[in-house]
Backbone as CSV, one residue per row, in Angstrom:
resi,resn,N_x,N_y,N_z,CA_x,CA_y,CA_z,C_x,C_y,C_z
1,UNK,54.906,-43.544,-66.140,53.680,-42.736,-66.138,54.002,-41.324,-66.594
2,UNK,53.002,-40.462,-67.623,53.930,-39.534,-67.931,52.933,-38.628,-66.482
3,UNK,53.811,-37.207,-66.478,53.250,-36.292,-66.125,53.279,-34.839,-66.700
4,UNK,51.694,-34.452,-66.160,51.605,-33.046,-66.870,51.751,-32.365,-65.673
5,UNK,51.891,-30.695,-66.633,52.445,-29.542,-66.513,50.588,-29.085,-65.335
6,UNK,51.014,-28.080,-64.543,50.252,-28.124,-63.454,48.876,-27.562,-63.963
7,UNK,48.289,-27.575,-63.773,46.298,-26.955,-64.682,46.263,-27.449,-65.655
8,UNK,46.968,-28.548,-66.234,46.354,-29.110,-67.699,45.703,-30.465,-67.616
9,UNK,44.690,-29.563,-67.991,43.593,-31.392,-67.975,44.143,-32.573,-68.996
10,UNK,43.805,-33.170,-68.325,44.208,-34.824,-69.009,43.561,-35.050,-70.661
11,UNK,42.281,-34.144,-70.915,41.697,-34.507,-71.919,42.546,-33.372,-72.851
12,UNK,43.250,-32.456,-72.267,44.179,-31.205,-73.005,45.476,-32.023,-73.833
13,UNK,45.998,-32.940,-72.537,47.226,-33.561,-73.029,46.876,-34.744,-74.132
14,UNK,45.871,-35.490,-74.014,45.070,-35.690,-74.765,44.988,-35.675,-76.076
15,UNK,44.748,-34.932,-76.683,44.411,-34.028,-77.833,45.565,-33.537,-78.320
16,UNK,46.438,-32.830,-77.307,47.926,-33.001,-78.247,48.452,-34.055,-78.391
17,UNK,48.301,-34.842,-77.923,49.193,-36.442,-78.125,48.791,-36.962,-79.452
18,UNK,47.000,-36.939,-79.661,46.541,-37.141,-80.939,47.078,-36.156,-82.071
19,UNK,47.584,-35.190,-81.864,47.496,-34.458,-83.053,49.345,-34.933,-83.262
20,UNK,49.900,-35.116,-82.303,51.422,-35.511,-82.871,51.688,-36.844,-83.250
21,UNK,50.669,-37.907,-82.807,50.329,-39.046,-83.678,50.140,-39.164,-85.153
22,UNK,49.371,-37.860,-85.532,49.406,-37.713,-86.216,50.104,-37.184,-87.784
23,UNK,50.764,-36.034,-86.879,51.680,-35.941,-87.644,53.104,-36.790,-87.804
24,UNK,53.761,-37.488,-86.433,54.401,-38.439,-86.481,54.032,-39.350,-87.832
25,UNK,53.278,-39.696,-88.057,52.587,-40.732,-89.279,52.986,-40.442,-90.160
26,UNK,53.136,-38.834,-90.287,53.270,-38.191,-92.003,54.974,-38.177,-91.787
27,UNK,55.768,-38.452,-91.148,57.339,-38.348,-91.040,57.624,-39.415,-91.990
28,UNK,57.154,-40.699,-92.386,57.336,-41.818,-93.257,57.158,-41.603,-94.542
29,UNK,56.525,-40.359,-94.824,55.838,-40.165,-96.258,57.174,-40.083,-97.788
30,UNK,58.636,-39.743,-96.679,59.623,-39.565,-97.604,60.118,-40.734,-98.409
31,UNK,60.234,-40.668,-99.673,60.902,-42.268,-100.325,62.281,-42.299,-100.307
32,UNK,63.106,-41.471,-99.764,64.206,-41.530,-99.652,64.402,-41.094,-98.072
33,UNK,65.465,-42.137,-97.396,65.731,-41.794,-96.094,66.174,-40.726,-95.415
34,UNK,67.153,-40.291,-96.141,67.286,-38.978,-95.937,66.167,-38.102,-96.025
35,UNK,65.200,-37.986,-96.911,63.802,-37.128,-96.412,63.425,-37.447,-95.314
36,UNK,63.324,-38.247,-94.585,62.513,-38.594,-94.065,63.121,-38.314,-92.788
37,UNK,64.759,-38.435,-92.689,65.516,-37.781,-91.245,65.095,-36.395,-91.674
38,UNK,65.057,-35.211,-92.659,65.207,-34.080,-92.927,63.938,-33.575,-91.998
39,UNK,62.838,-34.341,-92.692,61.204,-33.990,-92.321,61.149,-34.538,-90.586
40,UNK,61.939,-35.125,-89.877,62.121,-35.398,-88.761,62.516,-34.348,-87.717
41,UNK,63.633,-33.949,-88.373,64.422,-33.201,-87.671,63.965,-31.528,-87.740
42,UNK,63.349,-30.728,-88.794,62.710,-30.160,-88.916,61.362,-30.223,-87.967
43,UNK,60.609,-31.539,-87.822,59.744,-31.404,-86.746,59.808,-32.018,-85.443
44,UNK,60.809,-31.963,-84.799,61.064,-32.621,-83.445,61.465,-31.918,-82.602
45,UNK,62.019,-30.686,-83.115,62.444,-29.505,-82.269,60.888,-28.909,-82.211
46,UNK,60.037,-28.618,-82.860,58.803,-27.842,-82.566,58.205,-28.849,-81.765
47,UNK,58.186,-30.039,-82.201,57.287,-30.623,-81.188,57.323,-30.977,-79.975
48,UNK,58.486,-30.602,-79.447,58.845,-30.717,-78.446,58.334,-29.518,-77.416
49,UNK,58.558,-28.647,-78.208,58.200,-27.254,-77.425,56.751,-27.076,-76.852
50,UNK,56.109,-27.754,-78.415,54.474,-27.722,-77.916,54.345,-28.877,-77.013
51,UNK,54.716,-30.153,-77.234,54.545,-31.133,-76.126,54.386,-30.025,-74.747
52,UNK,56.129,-29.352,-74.392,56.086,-28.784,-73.574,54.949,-27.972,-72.512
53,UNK,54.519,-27.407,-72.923,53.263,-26.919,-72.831,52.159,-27.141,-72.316
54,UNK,52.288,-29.020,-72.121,51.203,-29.303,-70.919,52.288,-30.497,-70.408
55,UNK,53.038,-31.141,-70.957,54.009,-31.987,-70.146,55.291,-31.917,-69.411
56,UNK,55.254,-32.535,-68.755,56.871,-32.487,-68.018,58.019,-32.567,-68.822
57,UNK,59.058,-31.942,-68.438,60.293,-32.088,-69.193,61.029,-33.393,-69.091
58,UNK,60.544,-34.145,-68.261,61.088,-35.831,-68.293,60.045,-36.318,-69.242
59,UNK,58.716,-35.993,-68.923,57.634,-36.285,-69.961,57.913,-36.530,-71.543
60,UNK,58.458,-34.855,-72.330,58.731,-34.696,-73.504,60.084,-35.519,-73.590
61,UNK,60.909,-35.629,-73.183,62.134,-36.117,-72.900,61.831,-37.830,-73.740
62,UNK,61.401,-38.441,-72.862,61.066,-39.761,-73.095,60.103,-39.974,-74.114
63,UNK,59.086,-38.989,-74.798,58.166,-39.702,-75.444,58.668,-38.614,-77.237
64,UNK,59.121,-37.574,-76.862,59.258,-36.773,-78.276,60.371,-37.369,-78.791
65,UNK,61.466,-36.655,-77.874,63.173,-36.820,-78.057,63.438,-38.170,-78.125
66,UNK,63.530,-39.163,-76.966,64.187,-40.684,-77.391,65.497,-40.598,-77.393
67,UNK,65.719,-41.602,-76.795,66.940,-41.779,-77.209,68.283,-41.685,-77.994
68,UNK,67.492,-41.502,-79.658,68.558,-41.138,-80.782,68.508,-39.839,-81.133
69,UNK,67.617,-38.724,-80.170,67.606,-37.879,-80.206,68.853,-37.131,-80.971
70,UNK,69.166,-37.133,-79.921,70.580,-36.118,-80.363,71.640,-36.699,-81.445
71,UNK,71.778,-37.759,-81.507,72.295,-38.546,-82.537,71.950,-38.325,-84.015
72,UNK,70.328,-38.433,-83.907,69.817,-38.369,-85.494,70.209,-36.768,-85.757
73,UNK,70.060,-34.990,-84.656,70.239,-34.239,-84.991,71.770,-33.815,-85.780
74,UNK,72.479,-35.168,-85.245,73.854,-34.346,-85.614,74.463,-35.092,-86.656
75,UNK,74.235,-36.659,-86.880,74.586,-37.624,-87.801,74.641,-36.684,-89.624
76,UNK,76.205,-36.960,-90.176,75.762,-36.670,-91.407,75.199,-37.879,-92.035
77,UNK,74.404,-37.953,-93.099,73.762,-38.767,-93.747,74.458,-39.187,-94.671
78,UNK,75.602,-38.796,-95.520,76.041,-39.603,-96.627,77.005,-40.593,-95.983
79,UNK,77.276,-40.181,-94.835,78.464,-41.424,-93.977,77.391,-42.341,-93.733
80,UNK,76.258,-42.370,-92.892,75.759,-43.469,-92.889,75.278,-44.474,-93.669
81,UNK,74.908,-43.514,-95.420,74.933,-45.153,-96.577,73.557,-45.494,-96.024
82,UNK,73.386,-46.785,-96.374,72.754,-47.813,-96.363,71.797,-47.981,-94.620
83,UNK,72.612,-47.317,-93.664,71.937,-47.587,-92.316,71.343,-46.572,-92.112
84,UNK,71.284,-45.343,-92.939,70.670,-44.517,-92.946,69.010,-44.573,-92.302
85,UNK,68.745,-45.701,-93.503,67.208,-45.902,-93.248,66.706,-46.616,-91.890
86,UNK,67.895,-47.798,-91.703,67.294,-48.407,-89.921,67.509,-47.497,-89.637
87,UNK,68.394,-46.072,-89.195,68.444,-45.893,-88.014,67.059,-45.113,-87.809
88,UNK,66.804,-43.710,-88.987,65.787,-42.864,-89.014,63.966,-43.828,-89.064
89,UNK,64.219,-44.930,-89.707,62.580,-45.803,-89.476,62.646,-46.379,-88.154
90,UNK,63.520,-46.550,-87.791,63.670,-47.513,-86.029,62.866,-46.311,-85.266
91,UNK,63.360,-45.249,-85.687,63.458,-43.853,-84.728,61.668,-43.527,-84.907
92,UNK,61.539,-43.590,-85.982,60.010,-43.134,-86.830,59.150,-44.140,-85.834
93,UNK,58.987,-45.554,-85.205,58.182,-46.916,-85.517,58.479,-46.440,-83.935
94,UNK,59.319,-46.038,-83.304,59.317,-46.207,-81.721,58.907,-44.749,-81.244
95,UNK,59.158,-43.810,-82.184,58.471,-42.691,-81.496,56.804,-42.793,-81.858
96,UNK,56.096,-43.280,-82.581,54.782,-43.261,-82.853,54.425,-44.648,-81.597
97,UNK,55.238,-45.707,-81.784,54.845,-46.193,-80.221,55.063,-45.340,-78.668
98,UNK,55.497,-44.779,-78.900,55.523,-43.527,-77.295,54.468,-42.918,-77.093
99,UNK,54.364,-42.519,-78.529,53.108,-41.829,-78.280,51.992,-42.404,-78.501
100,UNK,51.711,-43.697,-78.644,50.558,-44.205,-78.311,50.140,-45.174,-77.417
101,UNK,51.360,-45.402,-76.772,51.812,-45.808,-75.089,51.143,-44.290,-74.681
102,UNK,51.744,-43.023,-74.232,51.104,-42.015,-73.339,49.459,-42.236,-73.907
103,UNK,49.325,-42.243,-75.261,48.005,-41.334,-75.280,46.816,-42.441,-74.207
104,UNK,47.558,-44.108,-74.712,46.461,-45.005,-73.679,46.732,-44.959,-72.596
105,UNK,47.881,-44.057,-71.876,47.825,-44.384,-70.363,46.459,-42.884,-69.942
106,UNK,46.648,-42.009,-70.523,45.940,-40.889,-70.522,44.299,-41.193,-70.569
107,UNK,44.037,-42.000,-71.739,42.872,-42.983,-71.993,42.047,-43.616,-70.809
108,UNK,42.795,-45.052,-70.074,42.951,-45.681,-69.022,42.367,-44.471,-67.701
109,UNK,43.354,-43.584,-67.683,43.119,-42.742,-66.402,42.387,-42.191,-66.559
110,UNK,41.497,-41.850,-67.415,40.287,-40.686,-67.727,39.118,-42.018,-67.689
111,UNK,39.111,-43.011,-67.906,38.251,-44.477,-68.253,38.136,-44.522,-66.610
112,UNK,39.635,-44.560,-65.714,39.208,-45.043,-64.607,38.557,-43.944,-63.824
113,UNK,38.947,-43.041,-64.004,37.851,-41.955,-63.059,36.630,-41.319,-63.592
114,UNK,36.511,-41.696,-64.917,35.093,-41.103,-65.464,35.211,-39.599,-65.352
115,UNK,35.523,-38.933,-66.679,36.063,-37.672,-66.700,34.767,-36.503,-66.693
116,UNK,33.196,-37.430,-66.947,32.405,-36.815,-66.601,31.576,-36.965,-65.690
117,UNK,32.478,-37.348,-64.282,31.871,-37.663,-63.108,32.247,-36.895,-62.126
118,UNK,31.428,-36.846,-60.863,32.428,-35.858,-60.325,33.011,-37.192,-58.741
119,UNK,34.013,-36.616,-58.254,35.181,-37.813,-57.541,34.590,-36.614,-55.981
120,UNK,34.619,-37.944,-55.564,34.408,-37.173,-53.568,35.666,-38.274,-52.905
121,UNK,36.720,-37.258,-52.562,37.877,-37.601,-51.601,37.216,-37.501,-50.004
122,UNK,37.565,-38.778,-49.543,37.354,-38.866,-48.024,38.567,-39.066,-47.082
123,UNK,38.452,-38.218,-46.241,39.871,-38.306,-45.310,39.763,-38.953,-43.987
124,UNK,40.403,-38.974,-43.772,40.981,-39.731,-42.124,39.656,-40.092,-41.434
125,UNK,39.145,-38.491,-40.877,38.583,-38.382,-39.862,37.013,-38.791,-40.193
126,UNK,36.837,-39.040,-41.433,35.300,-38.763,-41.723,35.146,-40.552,-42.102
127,UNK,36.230,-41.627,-42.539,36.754,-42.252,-42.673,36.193,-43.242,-41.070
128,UNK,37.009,-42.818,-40.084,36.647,-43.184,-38.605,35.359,-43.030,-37.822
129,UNK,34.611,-41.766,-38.443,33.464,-41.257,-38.080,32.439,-42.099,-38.755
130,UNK,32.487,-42.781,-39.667,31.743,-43.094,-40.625,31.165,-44.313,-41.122
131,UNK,32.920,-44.660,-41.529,32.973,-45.951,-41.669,31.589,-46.739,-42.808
132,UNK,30.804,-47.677,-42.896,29.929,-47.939,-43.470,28.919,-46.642,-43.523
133,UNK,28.634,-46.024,-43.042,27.577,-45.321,-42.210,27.568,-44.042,-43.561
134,UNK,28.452,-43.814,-44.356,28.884,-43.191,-45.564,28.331,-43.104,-46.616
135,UNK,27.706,-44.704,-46.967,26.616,-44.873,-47.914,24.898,-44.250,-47.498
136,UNK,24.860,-44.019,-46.537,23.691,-43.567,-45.868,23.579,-42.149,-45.792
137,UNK,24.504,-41.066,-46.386,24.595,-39.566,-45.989,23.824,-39.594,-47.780
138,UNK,22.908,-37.866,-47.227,22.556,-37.810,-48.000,23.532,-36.830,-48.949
139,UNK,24.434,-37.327,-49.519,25.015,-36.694,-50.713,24.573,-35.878,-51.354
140,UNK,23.539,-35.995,-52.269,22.776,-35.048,-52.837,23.085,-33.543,-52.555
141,UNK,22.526,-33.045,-51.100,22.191,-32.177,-50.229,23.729,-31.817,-49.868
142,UNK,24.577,-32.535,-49.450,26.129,-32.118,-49.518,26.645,-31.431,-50.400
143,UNK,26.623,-31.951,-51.510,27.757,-31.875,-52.629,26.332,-30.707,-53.652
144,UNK,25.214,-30.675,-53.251,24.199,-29.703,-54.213,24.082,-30.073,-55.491
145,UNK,23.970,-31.096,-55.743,24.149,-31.677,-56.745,23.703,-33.182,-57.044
146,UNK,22.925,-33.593,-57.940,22.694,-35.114,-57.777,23.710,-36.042,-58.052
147,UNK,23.798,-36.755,-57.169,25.178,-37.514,-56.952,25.059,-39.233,-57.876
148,UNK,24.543,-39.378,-58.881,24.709,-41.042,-59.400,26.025,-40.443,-60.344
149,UNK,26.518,-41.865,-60.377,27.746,-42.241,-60.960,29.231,-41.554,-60.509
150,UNK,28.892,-40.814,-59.035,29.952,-40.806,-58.274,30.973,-41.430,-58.101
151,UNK,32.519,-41.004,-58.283,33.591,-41.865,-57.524,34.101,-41.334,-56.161
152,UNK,33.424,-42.262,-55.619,34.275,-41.851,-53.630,35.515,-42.524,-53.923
153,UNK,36.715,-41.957,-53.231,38.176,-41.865,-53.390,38.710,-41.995,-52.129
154,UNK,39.353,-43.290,-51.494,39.868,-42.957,-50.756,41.753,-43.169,-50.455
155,UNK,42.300,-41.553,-50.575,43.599,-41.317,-51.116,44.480,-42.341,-49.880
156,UNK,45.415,-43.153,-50.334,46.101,-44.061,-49.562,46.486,-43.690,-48.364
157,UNK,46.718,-42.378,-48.187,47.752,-41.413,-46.857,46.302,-41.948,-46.157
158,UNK,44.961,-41.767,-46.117,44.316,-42.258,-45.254,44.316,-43.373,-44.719
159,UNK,44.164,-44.398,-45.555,44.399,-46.077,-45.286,46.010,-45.958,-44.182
160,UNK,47.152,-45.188,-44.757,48.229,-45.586,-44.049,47.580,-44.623,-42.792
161,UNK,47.340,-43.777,-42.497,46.809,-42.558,-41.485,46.023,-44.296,-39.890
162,UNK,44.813,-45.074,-40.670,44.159,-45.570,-40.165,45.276,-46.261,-39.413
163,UNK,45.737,-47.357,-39.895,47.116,-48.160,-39.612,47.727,-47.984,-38.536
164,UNK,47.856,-46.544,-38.552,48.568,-46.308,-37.380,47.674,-46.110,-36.337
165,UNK,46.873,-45.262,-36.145,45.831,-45.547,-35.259,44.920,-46.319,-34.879
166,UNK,45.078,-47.724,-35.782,44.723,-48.339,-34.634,45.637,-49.149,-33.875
167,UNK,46.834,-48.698,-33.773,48.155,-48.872,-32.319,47.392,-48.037,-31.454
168,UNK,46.434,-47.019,-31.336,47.216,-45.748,-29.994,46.480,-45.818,-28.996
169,UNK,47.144,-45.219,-28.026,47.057,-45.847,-26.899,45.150,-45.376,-26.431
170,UNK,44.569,-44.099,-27.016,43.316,-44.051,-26.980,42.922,-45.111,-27.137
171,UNK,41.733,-45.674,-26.292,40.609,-46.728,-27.214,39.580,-46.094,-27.926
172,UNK,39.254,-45.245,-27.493,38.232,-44.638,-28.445,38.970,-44.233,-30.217
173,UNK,39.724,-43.969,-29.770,40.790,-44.025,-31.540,40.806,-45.114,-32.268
174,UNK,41.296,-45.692,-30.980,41.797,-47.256,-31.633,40.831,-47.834,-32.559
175,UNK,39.827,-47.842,-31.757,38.525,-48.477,-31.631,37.669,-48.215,-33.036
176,UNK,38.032,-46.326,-33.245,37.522,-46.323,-34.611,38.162,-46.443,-35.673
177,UNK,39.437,-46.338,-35.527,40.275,-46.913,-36.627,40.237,-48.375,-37.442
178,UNK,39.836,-49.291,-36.066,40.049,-50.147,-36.432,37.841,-50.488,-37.285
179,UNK,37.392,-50.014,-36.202,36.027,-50.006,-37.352,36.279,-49.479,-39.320
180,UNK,37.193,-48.885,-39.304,36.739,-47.894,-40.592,37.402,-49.044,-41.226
181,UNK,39.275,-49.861,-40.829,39.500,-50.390,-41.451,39.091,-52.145,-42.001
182,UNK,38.242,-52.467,-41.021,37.393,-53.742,-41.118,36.139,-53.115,-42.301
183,UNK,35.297,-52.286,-42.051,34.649,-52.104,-43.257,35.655,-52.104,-44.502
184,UNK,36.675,-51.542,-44.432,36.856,-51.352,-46.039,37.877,-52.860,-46.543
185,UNK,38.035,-53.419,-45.177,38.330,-55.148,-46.067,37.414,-55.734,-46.854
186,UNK,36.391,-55.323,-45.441,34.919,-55.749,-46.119,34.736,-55.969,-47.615
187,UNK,34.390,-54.074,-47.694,33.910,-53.801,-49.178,34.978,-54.289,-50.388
188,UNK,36.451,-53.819,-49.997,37.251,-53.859,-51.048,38.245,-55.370,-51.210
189,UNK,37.850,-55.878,-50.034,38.477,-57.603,-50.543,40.236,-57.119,-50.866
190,UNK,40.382,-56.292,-50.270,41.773,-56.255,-50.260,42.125,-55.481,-51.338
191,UNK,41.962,-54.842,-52.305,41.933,-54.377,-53.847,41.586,-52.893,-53.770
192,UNK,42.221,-52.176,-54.153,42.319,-50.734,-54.466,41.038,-50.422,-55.769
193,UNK,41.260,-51.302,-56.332,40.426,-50.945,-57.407,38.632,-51.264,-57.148
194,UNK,38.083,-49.651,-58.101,36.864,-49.769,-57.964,35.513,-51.110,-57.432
195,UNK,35.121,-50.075,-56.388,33.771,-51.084,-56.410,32.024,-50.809,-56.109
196,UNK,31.557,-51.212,-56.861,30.309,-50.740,-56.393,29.921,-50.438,-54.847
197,UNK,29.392,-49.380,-54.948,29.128,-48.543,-53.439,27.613,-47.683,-53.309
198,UNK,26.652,-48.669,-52.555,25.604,-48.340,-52.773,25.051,-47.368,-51.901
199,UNK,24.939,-45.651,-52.702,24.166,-45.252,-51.987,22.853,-44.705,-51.973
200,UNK,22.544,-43.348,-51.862,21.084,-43.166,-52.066,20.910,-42.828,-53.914
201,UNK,22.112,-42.902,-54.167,22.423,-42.581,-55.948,22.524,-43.746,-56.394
202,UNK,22.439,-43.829,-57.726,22.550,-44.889,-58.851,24.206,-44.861,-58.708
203,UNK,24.708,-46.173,-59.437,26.279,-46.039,-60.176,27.067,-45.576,-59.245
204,UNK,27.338,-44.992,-57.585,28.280,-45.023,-57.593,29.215,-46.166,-56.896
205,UNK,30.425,-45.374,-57.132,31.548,-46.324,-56.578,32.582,-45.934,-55.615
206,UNK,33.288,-46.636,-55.302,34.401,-46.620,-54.244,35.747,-47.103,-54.381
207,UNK,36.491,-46.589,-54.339,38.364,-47.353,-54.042,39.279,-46.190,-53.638
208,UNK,40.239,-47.012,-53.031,41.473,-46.626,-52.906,42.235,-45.768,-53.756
209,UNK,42.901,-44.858,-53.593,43.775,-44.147,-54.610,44.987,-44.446,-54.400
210,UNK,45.757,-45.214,-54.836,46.953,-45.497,-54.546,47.941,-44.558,-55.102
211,UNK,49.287,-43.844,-54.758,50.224,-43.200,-55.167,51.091,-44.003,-55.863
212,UNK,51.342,-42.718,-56.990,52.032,-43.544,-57.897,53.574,-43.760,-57.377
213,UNK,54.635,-44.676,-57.401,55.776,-44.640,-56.287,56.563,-43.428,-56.857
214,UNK,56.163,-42.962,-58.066,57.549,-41.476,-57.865,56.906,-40.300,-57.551
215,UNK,56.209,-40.576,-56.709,55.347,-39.260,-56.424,55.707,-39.264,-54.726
216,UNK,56.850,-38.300,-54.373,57.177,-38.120,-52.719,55.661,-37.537,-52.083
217,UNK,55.260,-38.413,-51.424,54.337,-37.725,-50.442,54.221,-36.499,-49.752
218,UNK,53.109,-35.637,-49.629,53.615,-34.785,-48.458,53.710,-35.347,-47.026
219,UNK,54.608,-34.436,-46.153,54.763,-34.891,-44.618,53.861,-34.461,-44.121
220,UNK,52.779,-33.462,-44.631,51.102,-33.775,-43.335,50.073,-34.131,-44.332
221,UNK,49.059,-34.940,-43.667,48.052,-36.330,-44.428,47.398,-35.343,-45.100
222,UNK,46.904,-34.285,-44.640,45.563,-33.215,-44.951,46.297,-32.605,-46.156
223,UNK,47.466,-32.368,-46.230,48.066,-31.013,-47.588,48.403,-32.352,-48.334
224,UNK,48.552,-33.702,-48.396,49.093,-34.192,-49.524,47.610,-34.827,-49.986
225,UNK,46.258,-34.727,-49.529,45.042,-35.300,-49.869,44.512,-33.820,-50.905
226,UNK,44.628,-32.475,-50.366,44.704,-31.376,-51.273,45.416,-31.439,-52.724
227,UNK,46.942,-31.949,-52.279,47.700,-31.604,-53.451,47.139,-32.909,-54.266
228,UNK,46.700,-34.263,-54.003,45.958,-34.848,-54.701,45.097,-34.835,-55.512
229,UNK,43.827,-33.710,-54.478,42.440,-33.512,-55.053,42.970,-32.652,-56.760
230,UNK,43.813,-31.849,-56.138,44.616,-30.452,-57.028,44.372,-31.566,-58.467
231,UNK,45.229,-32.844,-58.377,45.825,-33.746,-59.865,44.278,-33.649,-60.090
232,UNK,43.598,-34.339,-58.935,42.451,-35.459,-59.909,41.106,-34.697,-60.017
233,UNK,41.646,-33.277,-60.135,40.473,-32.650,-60.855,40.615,-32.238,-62.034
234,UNK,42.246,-32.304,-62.489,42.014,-32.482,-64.415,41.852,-33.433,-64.790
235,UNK,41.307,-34.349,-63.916,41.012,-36.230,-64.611,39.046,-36.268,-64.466
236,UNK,38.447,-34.890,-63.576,36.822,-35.234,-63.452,36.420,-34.061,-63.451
237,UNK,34.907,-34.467,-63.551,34.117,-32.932,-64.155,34.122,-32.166,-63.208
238,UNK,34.527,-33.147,-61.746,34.213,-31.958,-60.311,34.544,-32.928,-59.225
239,UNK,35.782,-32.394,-58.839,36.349,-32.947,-57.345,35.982,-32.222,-56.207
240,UNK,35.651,-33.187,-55.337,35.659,-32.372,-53.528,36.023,-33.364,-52.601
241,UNK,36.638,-32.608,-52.215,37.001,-33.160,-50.503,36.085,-33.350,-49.232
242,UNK,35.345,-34.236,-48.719,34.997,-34.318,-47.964,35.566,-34.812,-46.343
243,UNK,34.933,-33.306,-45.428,35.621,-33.585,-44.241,35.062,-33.659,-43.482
244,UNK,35.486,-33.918,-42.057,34.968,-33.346,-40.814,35.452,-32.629,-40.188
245,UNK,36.673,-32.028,-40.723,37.424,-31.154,-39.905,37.179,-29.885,-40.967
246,UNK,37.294,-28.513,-39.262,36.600,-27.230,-40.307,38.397,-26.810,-40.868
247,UNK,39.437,-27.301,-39.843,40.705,-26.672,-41.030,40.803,-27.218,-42.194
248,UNK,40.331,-28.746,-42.477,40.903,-29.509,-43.607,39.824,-28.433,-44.466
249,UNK,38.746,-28.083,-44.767,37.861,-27.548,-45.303,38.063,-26.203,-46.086
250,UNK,38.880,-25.442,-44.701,39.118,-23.901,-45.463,40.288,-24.080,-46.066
251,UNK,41.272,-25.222,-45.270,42.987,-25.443,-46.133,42.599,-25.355,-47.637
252,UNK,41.481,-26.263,-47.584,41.410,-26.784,-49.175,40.989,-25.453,-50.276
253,UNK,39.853,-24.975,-49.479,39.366,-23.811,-50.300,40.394,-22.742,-50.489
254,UNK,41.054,-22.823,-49.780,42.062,-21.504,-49.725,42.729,-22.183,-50.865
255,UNK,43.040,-23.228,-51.243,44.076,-23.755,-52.431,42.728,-23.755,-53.793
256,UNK,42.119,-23.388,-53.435,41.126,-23.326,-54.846,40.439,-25.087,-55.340
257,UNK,40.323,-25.751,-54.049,39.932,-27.583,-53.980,38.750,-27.079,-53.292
258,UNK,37.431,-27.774,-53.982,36.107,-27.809,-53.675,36.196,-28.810,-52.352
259,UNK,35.787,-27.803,-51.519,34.701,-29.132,-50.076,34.139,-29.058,-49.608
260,UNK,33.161,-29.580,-48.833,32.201,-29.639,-48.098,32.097,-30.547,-46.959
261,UNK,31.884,-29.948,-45.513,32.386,-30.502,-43.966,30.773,-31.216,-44.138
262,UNK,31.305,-32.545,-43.265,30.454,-33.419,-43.041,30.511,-33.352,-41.441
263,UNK,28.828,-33.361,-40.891,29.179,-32.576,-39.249,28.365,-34.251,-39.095
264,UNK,28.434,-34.215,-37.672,28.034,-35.705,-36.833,26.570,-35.826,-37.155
265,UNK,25.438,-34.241,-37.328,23.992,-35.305,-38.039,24.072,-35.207,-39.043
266,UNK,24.716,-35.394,-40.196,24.669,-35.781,-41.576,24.568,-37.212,-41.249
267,UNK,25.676,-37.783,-40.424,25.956,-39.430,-40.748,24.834,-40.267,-39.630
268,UNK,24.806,-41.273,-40.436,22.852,-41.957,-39.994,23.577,-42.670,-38.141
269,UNK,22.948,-43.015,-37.986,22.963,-43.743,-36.456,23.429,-45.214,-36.811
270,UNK,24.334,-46.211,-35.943,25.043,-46.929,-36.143,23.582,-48.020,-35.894
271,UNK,23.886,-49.045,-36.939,22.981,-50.253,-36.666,23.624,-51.473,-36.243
272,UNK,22.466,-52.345,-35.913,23.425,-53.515,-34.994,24.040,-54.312,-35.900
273,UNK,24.301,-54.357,-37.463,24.937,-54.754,-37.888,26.337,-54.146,-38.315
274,UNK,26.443,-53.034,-37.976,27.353,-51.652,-37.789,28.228,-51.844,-36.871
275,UNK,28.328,-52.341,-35.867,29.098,-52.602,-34.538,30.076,-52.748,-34.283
């Protein structure tokens, strides 16, 4: 998975990926192999730099440089003869596949969150409080904004957060833990991925956010659902956190993450199919 450099939207990295696709393309234009390492090597050091600029240095690493990186910079060309050309077209045919490996994972992730939608993160507590009862808040009036084609998000540290509580020795904990996590078997059939979630809006939806595995968690649930919201608001037109707690609320604002506290009469009254 690649990663970007911190405030750069996904549709930023984007757009440079297309434009070095592009020029990648024109690296073949030489009829002799040696042009064509010359016109390489001449542009692989710049492009790297600009890659730089919204990607990670493992990022540029793997998708500019490659492997023969350093090889093709230092190789003389009249020793290589004849292999001249595999080595510099091998190099040409796999770096234009890198980069059009990133540009569709970039694609994909902007497809799955709808980059002109806005994403509502739900945590722990609002999660337990809630449970089904979620589709029934009037959003709208929350978030100030008309809410169809919403993605509700719910970041995994919660799901693992629930898990544990419903061990503890409270029953009233227990009790709602284990409500929030029976609804979301319910809805999600076991599957992280999107699902229709009907509320007083058209289109929206619901899932899991699963972490990607090289991404170390933070050690408290509330700052690693922030440093989350932080990613997946260069992936949508407008992220917020929704809480019930007034610290998770100002934590967030103080980090420059939109939210809005959800208090006990926002959420509707439990029905007997609610239970």
């Amino acid at each position: 998975m690649i990663d970007l450099r911190p405030g750069v939207p996904l549709a930023a990295a984007r757009a440079l990926l297309r434009d070095l696709a592009r020029e990648a393309a024109n690296l073949s234009n030489g009829t002799q192999a040696v042009e064509r390492l010359d016109a390489w090597r001449s542009w692989s050091p710049r492009a790297a730099l600009r890659a730089g600029s919204a990607l990670s240095q493992r990022t540029v690493d793997s998708i500019v440089r490659g492997p023969r990186y350093a090889m093709l910079h230092e190789i003389a060309p009249a020793v290589q003869g004849a292999s001249l050309a595999v080595l510099i077209d091998s190099e040409l045919d796999e770096l234009r596949g890198r980069i059009a490996h990133a540009t569709a994972e970039i694609e994909d992730a902007l497809k799955y969150w709808g980059h002109e939608a806005v994403a509502v993160l739900l945590d722990t507590n609002l999660l337990m409080h809630a449970g089904p009862r979620l589709a029934g808040i009037d959003w709208d009036a929350l978030l100030r904004h008309p809410t169809s084609n919403v993605a509700f998000a719910i970041p995994i540290v919660a799901v693992e957060e629930l898990d544990k509580l419903k061990l503890n020795r409270s029953s009233d904990t227990r009790g709602r833990a284990i409500y929030a996590l029976k609804w979301l078997r319910q809805l999600l059939a076991d599957s992280p991925t999107p699902r229709p979630f009907k509320t007083q809006a058209p289109g929206t939806t619901l899932r899991v956010w699963v972490d990607d595995n090289r991404r170390p968690p933070l050690p408290e649930p509330d700052r690693d659902i922030i440093d989350r919201a932080q990613q997946l608001a260069m992936m949508t037109k407008r992220t917020v956190i929704a809480s019930m707690d007034q610290s998770m609320i100002l934590r967030a604002r103080a980090y420059g993450v939109d939210a809005v506290l959800v208090t006990e009469e926002d959420i509707p009254a439990r029905t007997e199919g609610q239970s």
